[in-house]
N, C-alpha and C positions, 0 to 999 in steps of 0.2 A: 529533467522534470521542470527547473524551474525557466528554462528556455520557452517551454510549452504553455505556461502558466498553468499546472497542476499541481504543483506543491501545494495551493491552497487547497485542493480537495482532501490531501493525505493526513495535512496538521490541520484539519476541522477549522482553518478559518474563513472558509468560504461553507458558510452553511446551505440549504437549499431554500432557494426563494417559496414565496407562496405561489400555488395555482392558482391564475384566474383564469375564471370560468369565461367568461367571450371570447379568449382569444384560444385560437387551433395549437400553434407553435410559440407559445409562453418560455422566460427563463428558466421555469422551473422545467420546461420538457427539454431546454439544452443542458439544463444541470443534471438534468438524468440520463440523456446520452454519452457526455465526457465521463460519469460515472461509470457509465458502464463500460467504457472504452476502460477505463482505467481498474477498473477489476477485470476483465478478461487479460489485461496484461501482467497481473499481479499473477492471476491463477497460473497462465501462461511459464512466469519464470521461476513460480516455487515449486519444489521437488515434489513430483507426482505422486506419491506416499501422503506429501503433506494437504493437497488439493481438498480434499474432502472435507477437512477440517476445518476449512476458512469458505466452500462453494455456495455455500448458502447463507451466508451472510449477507445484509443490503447494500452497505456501501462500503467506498474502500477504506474510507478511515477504518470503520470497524472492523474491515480484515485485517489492515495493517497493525491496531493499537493491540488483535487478537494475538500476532504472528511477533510482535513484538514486547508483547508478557512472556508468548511460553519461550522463543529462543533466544530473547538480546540480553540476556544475563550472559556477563563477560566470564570465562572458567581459565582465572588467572594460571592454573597447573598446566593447561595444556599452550597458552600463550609462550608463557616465557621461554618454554625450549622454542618452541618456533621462532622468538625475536632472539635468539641464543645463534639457532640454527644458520639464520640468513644475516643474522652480522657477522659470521664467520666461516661464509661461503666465499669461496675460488674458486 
């Protein structure tokens, strides 16, 4: 992402220019195509179950900041057997 320069779209600090009206192809109409390039690939790699939830949102920050209240809570029980698991793999 941050090769691409889209991490600013994701942590909201590339916010969207204003429209101006004279011009056909304005920032703000490229800020809304890499937008939208970047929520079709968000949709893309979350679990099809979860698509619905996040498909009608406008941008990707607010898919991502949505997707990231309900699932990025860390669930230390099921962690530690896992870091248990693979530090004492042969």
């Amino acid at each position: 992402m941050k090769s691409t320069n889209k991490l600013a779209f994701i942590d909201g600090s590339l916010p969207k220019p204003t429209k101006k009206e004279d011009e056909e192809f304005s920032e703000s109409y490229s800020w809304d195509m890499a937008n939208l390039m970047l929520c079709l690939w968000l949709l893309n790699i979350v679990d099809p179950k979860l698509q619905m939830t996040i498909a009608y949102l406008d941008t990707v920050k607010i898919m991502w900041d949505d997707l990231k209240r309900s699932y990025g809570m860390a669930n230390m029980p099921k962690i530690h057997p896992l870091k248990a698991y693979i530090a004492n793999y042969k």
